[in-house]
C-alpha positions in Angstrom: 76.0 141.0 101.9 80.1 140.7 102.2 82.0 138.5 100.4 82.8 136.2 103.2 78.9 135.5 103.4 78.9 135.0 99.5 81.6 132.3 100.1 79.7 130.7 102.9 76.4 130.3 101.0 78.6 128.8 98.8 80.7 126.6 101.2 76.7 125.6 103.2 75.2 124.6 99.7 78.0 124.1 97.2 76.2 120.4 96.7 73.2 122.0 95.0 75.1 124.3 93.3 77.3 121.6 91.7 74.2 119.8 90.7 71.9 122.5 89.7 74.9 123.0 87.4 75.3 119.8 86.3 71.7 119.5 85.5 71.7 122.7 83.4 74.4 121.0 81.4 73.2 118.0 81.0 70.2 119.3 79.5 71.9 121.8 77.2 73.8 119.0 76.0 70.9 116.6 75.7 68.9 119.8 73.6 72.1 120.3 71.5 72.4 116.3 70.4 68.7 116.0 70.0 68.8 119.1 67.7 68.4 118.7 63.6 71.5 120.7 62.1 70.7 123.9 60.1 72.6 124.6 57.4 72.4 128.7 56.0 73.5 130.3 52.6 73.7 133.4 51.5 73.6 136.1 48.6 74.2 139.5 47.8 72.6 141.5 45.8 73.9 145.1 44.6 71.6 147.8 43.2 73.3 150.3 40.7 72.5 153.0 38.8 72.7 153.1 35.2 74.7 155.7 32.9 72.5 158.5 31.7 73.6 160.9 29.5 72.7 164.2 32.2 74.2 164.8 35.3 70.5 165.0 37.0 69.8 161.5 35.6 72.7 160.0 37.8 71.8 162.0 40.6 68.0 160.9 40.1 68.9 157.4 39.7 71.7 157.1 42.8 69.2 158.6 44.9 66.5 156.5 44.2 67.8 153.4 44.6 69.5 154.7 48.1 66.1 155.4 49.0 64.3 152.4 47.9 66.6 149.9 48.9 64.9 149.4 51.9 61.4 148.6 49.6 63.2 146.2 47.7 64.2 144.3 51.1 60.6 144.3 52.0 59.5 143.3 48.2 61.8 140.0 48.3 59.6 138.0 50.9 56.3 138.6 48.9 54.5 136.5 46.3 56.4 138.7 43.2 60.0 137.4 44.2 59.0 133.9 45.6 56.0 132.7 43.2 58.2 132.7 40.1 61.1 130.7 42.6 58.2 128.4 43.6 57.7 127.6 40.1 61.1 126.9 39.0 62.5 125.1 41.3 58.6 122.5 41.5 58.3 123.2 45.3 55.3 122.1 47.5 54.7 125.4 49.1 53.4 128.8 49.3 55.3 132.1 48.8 54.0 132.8 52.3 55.9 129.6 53.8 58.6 130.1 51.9 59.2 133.7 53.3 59.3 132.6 56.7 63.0 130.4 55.6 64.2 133.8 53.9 66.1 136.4 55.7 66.6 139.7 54.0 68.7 142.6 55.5 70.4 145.5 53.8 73.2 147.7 56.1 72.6 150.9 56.6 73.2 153.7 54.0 74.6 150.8 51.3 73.0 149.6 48.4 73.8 146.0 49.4 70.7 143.3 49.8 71.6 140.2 51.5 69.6 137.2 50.8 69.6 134.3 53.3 67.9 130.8 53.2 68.3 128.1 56.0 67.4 124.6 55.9 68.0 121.1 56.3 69.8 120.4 53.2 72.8 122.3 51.8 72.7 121.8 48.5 69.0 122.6 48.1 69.2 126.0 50.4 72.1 127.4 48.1 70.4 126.5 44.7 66.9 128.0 46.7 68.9 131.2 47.7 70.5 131.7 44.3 67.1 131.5 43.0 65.6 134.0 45.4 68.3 136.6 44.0 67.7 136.0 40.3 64.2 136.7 40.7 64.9 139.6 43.0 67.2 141.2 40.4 64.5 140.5 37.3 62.1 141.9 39.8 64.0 145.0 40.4 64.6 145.6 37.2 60.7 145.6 36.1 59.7 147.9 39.3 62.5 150.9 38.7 61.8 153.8 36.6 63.1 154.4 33.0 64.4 157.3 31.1 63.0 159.1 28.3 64.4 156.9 25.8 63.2 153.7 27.8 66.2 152.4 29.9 66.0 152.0 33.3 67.1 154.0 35.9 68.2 151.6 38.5 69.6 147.8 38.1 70.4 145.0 40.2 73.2 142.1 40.4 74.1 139.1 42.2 77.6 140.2 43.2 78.3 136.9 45.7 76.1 134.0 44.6 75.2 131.6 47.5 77.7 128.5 48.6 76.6 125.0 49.6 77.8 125.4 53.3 80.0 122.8 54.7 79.0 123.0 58.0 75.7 123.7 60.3 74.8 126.9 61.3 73.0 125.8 63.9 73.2 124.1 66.6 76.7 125.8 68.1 77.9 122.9 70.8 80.4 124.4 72.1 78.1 128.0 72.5 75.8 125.8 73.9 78.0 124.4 76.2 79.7 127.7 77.5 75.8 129.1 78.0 74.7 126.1 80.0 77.6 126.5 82.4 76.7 130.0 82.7 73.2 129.4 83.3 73.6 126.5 85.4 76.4 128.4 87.7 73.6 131.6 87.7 70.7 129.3 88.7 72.8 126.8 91.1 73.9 129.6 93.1 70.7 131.6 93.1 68.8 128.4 94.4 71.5 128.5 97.5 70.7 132.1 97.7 67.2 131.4 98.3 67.5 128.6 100.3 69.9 130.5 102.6 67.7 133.5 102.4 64.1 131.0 103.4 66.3 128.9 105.9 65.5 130.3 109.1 67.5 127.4 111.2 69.9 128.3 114.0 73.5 127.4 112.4 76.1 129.6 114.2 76.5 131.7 116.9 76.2 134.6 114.6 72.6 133.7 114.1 71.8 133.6 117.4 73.6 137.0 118.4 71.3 138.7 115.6 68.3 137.7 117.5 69.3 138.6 121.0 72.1 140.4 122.6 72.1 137.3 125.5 75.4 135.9 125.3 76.4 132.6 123.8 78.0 130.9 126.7 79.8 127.9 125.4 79.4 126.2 121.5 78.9 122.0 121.9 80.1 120.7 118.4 78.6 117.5 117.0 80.8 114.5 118.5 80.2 110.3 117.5 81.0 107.2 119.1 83.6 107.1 116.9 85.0 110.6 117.7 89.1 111.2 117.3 90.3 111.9 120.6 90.8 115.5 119.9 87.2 115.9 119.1 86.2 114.3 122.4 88.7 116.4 123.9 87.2 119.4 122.2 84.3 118.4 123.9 84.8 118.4 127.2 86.5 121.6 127.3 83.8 123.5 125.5 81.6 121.7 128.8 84.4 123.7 130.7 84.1 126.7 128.8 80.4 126.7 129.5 81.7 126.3 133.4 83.9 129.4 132.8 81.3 132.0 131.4 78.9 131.0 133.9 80.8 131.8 137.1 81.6 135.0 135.0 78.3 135.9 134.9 77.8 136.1 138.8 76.0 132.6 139.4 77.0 131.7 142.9 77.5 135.0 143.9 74.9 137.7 144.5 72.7 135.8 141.7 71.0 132.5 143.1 72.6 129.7 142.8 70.1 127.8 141.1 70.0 127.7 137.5 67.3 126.1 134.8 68.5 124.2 131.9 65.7 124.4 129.2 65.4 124.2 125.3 62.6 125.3 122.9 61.4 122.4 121.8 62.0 118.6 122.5 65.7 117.1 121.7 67.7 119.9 121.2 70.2 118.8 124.1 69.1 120.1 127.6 69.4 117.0 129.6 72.7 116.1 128.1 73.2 119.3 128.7 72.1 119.5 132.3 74.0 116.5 132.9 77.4 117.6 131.7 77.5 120.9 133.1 76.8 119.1 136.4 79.6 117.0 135.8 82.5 119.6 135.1 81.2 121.9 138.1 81.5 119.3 140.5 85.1 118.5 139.1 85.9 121.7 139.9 85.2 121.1 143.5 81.9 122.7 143.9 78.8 120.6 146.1 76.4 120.1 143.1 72.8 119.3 142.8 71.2 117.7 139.9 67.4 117.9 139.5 65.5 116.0 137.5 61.9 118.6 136.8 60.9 117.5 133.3 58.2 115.2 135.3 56.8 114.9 131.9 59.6 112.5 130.0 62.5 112.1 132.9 66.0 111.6 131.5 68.5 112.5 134.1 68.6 109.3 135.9 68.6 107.0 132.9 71.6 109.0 131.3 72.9 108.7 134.6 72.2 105.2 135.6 70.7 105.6 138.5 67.3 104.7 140.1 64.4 107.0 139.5 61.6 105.1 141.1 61.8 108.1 144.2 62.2 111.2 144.0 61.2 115.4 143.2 57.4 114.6 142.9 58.0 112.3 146.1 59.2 115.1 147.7 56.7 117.9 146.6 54.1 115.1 147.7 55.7 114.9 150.9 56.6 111.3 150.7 59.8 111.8 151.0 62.9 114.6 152.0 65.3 115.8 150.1 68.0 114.0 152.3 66.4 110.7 151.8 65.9 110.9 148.2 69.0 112.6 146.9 71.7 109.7 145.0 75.3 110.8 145.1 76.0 110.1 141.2 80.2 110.2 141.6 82.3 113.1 144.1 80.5 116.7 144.6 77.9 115.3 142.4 74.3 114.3 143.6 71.0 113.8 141.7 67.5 114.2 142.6 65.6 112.0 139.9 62.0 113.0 138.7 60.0 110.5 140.5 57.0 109.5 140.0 55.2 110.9 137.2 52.5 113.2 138.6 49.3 114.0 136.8 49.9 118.3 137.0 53.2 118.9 136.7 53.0 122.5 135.8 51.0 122.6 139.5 53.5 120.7 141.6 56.6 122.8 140.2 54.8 126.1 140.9 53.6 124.9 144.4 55.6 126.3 147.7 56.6 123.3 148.0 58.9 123.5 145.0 59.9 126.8 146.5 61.0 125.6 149.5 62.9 123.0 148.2 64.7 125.4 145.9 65.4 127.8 149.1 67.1 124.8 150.6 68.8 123.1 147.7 70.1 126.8 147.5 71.5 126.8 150.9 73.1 122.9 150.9 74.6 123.1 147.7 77.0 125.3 145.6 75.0 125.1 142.3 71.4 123.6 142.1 71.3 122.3 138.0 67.5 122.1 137.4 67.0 120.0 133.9 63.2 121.0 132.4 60.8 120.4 129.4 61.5 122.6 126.5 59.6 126.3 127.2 57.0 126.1 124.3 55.1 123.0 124.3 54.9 123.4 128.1 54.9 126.2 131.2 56.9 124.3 133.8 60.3 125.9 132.4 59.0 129.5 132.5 57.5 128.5 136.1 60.9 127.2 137.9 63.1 130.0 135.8 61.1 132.8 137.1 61.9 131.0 140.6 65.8 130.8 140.7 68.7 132.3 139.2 67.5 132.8 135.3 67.8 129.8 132.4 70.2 128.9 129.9 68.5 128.1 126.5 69.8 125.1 124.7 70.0 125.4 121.0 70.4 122.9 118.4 72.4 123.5 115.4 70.9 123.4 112.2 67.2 122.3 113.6 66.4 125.4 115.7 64.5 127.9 114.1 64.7 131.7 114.5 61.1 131.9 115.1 61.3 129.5 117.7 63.7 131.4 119.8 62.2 134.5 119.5 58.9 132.9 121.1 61.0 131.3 123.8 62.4 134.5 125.0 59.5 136.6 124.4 57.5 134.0 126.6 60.1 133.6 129.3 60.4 137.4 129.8 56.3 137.6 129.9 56.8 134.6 132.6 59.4 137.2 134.6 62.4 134.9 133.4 65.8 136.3 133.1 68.0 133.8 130.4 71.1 134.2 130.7 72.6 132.4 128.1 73.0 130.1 125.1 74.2 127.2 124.4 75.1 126.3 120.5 74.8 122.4 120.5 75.3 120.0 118.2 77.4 121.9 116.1 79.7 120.7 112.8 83.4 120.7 113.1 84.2 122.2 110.1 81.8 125.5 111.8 83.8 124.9 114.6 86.9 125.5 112.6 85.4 128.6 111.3 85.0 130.1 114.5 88.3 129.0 116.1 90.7 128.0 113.3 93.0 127.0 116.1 91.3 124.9 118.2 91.0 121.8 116.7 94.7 121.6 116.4 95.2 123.3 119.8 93.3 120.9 121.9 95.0 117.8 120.0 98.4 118.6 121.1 97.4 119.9 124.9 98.8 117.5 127.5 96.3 116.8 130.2 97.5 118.2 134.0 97.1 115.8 136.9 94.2 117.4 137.7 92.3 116.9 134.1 93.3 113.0 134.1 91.3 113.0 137.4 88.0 114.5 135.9 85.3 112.1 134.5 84.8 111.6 131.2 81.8 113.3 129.1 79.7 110.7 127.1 79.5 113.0 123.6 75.4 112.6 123.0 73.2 115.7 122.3 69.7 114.1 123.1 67.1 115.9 124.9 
């Protein structure tokens, strides 16, 4: 992974991130308060070696008590250090329990024995650890070996008696604090991580290029009634753009003119879709024909506001022609609405008739713009694309899934489909931006020509 998809995980998710974090701390903090302070005092203890009157007697004893320092660490947490401390100080415990509040270390190749005790109360740990020490010096006094005359060999002191501590050992707020942000950073970020990793949705064009190498002909961003002017701008030129990449494609030329608009699944965009693309090629100048074939939940008409009583069934039924029941929907623009809504679709649009119709919509219009139910809950879209000049798949940002695509292609080509393109709808501004860091700015300062105040205006909806 590059950086610049590090920063974008981090840009998509940066909410749940901030409060993962947030959480982390808050429950550090909460831990930390609800915490009884510890308070820790310690003691050391330094074994010597007594004068002797030979030189092997100081050897004998400086070696011994190098070598059994390490015993006498072990010795002080057992019942022959603590019992007699038990006694003295009239505690309610065993020398067992009383080990487990004792900490004894001794650094390597010293004769140093540090005695710790931690508890609740200061005063009582540093009398309790001064304690410990005494009775560890008497008891390492009776345990090493003597001389011939009787004195012993190797003898202990308290060299740095315990302290009443002034403040807690434990618990560290401000160590505390500096984990949970680490923590909460670590676990806030690797939740995005996941999520990104799990999150199969369609989001940019990028996405959609991994899966297929069929171009993304024009990206729709996500446009309000109560879009800025630039945005609704930015929006009918990227219905232009889509215009553009078509004609460079060969549509019109030695590729039929027809052309299916289809989605995956239901409300992604297609009839808006449909409908807009319609719009911007009869602007251009080019005899358009809108068709209506989703015979299943008909849209064209109503986004249109025309009257759909009449009309492709009609005609596949022979109760009507093409002539009689084609509206003219504003210049260069005319619509075939669904009809009535026939029992088996899927059979009417794969009938003849629907082929001869095509072969003559073909033949009286520039482009024939067939709007159709989404390609996997249905056949009808495979059936028609199979039939003209190839589909454009509509895809909604940030609701399509990769899965989804994949069976959408993979069942178009099994259906002898050609697609040949994309359409990104429904898509963020600030993705937008992303992808063309100018345009936004661009398209609000770009004076309209006399020819652009004469085109009709887009109605910004992404419903299919």
């Amino acid at each position: 992974m590059e950086l610049q998809q590090y920063l974008k995980i981090f840009r998509d998710y940066w909410r749940s991130i901030v409060a993962t974090l947030l959480l982390v701390v808050a429950a550090v903090a909460g831990y930390t308060v609800l915490q009884t302070p510890v308070y820790n005092a310690s003691a050391s203890v330094f074994v010597i070696v007594e004068s002797g009157e030979t030189a092997g007697e100081l050897s004998q004893g400086a070696s011994y008590a190098e070598r059994q320092v390490q015993s006498f660490v072990q010795v002080t947490e057992t019942a022959v250090v603590l019992q007699p401390v038990i006694d003295e100080l009239g505690m309610d415990t065993t020398p067992k329990a009383l080990a487990g509040r004792i900490s004894v270390t001794s650094p390597n190749s010293t004769s140093l024995i540090s005695v710790s005790v931690s508890g609740t109360d200061p005063a009582e740990i540093a009398e309790l650890t001064d304690a410990v020490a005494a009775s560890l010096v008497t008891t390492v006094n009776e345990l090493s070996p003597t001389t011939m005359e009787g004195q012993g060999l190797v003898r202990a002191t308290v060299i740095d008696p315990a302290v009443v501590p002034s403040s807690p050992s434990a618990p560290k707020p401000l160590t505390n604090l500096v984990l949970g942000i680490m923590l909460g950073a670590l676990l806030g970020y690797g939740q995005a991580l996941l999520r990104s990793v799990l999150d199969t949705r369609i989001r940019t064009t990028a996405d959609l290029e991994e899966i297929s190498s069929t171009p993304v002909l024009a990206t729709i961003g996500h446009v309000n009634a109560n879009a800025k002017p630039s945005e609704q701008h930015a929006h009918a030129e990227a219905y232009r753009r889509l215009r553009t990449n078509i004609s460079f494609i060969g549509l019109g030329g030695e590729r039929r003119s027809s052309l299916v608009i289809t989605s995956t699944m239901p409300g992604e965009g297609k009839t808006q879709t449909s409908v807009n693309l319609a719009k911007v090629l009869a602007q251009s100048g080019d005899s358009v024909l809108l068709i209506d074939a989703d015979l299943r939940r008909p849209q064209v008409a109503a986004r249109l506001g025309l009257d759909s009583e009449l009309g492709l069934a009609d005609v596949l039924t022979r109760r009507g022609t093409l002539a009689d029941l084609t509206i003219p929907a504003m210049s260069n623009l005319w619509v075939l609405p669904a009809g009535t809504v026939p029992p088996n679709p899927s059979e009417l649009l794969g009938s003849k008739a629907m082929e001869s119709l095509l072969q003559v919509a073909e033949r009286e219009f520039d482009h024939v713009i067939i709007d159709t139910p989404p390609v996997l809950p249905v056949t009808d879209a495979t059936i028609l694309a199979s039939r003209t000049g190839g589909a454009i798949l509509v895809t909604r940002a940030n609701q399509t899934r990769d899965a989804q695509v994949e069976a959408t292609l993979e069942t178009l080509e099994t259906g002898s489909a050609e697609v040949v393109g994309f359409v990104l709808n429904d898509v963020s501004v600030s993705a937008l931006n992303d992808r063309y860091g100018y345009y936004s700015e661009y398209s609000s300062g770009t004076k309209q020509t006399d020819s652009s105040r004469k085109k009709a205006s887009l109605r910004p909806r992404h419903e299919g």
